[in-house]
C-alpha positions in Angstrom: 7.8 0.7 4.6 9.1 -1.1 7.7 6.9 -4.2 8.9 4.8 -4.3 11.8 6.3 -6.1 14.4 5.1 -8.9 16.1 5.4 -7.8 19.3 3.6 -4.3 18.9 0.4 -3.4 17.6 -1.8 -0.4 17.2 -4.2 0.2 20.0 -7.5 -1.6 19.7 -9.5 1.0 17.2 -12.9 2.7 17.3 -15.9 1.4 15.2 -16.2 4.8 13.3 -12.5 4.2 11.8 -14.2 1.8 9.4 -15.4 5.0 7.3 -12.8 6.4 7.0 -11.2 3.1 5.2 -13.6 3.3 3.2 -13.6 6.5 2.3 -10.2 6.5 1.9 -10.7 3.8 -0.7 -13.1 6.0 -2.5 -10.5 8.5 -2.8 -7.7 6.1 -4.0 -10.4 4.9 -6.7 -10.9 8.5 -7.3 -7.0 8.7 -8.7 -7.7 6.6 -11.3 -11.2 5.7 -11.7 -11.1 4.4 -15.4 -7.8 2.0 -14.9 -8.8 0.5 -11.4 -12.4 -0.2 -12.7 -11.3 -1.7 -15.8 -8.4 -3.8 -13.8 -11.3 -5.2 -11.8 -13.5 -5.8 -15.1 -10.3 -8.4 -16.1 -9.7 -10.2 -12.9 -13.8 -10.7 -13.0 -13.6 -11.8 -17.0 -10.6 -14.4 -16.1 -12.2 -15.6 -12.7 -15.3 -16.6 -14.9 -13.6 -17.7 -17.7 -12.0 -20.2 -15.7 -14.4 -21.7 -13.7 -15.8 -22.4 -17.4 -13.1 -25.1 -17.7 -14.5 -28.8 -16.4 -13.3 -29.8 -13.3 -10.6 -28.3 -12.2 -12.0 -24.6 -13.2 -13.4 -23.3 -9.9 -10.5 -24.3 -7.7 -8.3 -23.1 -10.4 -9.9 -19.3 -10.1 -9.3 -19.1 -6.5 -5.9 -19.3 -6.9 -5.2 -16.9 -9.8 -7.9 -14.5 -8.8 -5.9 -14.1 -5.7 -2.6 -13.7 -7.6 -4.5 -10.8 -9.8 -5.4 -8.9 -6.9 -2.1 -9.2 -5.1 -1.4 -6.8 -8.4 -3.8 -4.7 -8.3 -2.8 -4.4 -4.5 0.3 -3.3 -5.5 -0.4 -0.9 -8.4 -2.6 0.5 -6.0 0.6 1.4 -3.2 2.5 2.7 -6.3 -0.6 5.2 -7.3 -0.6 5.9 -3.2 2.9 6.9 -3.6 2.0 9.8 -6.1 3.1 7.4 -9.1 0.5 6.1 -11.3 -1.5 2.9 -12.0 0.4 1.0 -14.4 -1.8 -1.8 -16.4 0.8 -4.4 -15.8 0.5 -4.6 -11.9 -2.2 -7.2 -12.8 1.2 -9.8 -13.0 3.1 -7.8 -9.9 2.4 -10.3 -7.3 4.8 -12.9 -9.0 7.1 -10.2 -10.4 7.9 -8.9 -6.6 7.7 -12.0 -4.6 8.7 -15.8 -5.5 5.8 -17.5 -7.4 5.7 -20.5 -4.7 5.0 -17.9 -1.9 2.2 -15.9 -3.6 0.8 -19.3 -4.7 0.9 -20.5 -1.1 -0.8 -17.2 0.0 -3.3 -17.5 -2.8 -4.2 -20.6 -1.5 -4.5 -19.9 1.8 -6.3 -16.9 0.8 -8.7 -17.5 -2.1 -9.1 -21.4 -1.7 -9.8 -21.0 2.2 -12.6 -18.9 1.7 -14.4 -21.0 -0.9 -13.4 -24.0 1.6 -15.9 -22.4 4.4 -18.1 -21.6 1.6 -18.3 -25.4 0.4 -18.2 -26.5 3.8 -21.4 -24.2 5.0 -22.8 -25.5 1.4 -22.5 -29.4 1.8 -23.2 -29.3 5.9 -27.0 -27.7 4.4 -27.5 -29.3 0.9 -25.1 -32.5 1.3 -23.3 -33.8 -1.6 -25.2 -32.2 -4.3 -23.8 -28.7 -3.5 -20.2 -29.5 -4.1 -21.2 -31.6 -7.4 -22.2 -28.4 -8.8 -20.3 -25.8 -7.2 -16.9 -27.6 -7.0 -16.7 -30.3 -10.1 -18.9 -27.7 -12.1 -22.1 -30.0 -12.6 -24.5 -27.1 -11.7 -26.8 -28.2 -14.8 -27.1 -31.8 -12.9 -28.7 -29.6 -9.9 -30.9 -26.9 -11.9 -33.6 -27.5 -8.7 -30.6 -26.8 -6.2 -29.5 -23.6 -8.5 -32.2 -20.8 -6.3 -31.6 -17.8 -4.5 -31.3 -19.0 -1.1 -28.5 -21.8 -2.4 -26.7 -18.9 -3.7 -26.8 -17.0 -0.3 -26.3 -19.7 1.5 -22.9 -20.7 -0.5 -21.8 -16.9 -0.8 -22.7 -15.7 2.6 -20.0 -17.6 4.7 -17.2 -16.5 2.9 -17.6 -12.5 3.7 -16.4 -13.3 7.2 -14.1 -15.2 6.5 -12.6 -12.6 3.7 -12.3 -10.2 6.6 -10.2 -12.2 8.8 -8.1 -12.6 5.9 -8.2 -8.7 4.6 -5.0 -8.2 5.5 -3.0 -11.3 4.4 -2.0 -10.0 0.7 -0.9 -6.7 2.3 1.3 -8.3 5.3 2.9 -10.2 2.1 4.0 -7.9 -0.2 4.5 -5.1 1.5 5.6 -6.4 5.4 7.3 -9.0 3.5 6.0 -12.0 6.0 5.7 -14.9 5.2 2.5 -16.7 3.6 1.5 -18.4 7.1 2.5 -15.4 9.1 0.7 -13.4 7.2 -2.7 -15.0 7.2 -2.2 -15.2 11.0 -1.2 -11.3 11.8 -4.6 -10.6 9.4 -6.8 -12.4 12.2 -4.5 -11.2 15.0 -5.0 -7.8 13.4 -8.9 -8.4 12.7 -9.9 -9.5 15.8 -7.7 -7.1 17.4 -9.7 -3.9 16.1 -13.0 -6.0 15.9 -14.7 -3.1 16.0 -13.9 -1.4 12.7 -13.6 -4.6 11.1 -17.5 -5.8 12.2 -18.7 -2.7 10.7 -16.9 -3.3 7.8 -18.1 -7.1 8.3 -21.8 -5.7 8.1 -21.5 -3.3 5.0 -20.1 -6.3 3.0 -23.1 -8.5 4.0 -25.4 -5.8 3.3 -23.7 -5.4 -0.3 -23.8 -9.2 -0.5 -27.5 -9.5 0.3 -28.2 -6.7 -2.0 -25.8 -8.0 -4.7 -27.9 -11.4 -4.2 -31.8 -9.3 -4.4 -31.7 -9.8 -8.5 -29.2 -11.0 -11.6 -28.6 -6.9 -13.0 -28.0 -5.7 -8.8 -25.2 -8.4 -8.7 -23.8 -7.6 -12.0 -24.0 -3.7 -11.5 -22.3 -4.0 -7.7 -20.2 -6.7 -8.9 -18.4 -4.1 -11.3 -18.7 -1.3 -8.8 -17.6 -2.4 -5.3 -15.0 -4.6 -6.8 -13.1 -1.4 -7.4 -14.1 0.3 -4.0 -13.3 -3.5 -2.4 -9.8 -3.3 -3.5 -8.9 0.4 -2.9 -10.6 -0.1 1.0 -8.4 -3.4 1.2 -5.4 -1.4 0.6 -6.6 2.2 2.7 -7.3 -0.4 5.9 -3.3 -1.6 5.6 -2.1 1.9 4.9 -4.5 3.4 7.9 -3.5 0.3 10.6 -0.1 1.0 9.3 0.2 4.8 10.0 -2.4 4.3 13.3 -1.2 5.7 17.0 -0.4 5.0 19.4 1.1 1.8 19.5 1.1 -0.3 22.3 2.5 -3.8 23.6 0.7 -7.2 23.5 
């Protein structure tokens, strides 16, 4: 596909177009149901995996849990095609693009997010919240480890992973660049803030759910990761395809 040029975008979008992104990422799911889920399953066991390592483990996740899902991103646009979901697209991010430009878009991407997490985190709770969210101490903070910590970390980062939605897709398939493409996702964003605040609200919901009890965030963990994904992709496809287009 041909990139979106700068100068032109798709007229500002109705609110309802949200569900149909994300029913169109039901139906991608829908193609291959078993593979996707299972995909997400991995990137989940390695993000976790990671952060088990001292240190460095956290920050290290947000960069190749980003690099994963630039994959799955891209498995995803080959099953969209009328191919099929290939258990290898987890590595297709640095197979398709140079691995210094999807680790600077990772970065950007994964490691900004968690930024305005920690951020929101230490402005509330101080130092003790990056101790044991950042350098992994969370057994020197057991009193700091409640629900409302956990919200209160989490919660920032779902707006800030919708201003970015879009970054990944802009990279691999508009072939932009990693700056450019974290810069068209908010010019995109904010441009349709409609759609993208109602997606904005059913992510906090499922986040605030997620957050009610340990088996509701394991169960929607495993379950909208898959739907999460497929939408990201459905919203790039459906801006992509969207008419009419108008200049800025």
């Amino acid at each position: 596909m041909s990139a979106i040029p700068e100068s032109l975008a798709v007229a500002a979008l109705p609110a309802r177009r949200a569900l149909h992104w994300c029913l169109d990422g039901l139906r991608l799911w829908r193609r291959a149901p078993f593979k996707l889920f299972v995909l997400c399953a991995l990137q989940l066991l390695v993000e976790s995996l990671l952060q088990l390592i001292p240190w460095i483990g956290v920050t290290l996740s947000k960069l190749v849990v980003p690099v994963l899902l630039m994959g799955i991103l891209l498995g995803l646009d080959e099953l969209a095609r009328g191919g099929r979901l290939r258990w290898s697209c987890l590595l297709d991010g640095v197979r398709r693009r140079p691995l210094p430009t999807v680790l600077a878009l990772a970065a950007m991407w994964g490691l900004g997010v968690f930024a305005v997490q920690q951020v929101v985190a230490w402005l509330v709770y101080g130092w003790p919240a990056v101790d044991a969210v950042l350098l992994g101490h969370a057994a020197d903070h057991r009193a700091l480890m409640t629900l409302a910590f956990t919200r209160v970390l989490l919660l920032p980062g779902v707006p800030a992973s919708i201003l970015l939605l879009l970054a990944p897709c802009l990279l691999l398939f508009d072939r932009r660049s990693p700056w450019r493409a974290v810069v068209g996702s908010v010019r995109m964003v904010l441009r349709h803030a409609a759609p993208f605040g109602v997606l904005l609200l059913i992510d906090l919901a499922l986040f605030l759910l997620m957050l009610s009890s340990g088996w509701a965030m394991l169960i929607l963990l495993l379950f909208v990761g898959p739907w999460s994904v497929a939408s990201t992709y459905a919203v790039w496809h459906g801006l992509r395809t969207a008419v009419p287009v108008v200049a800025d």
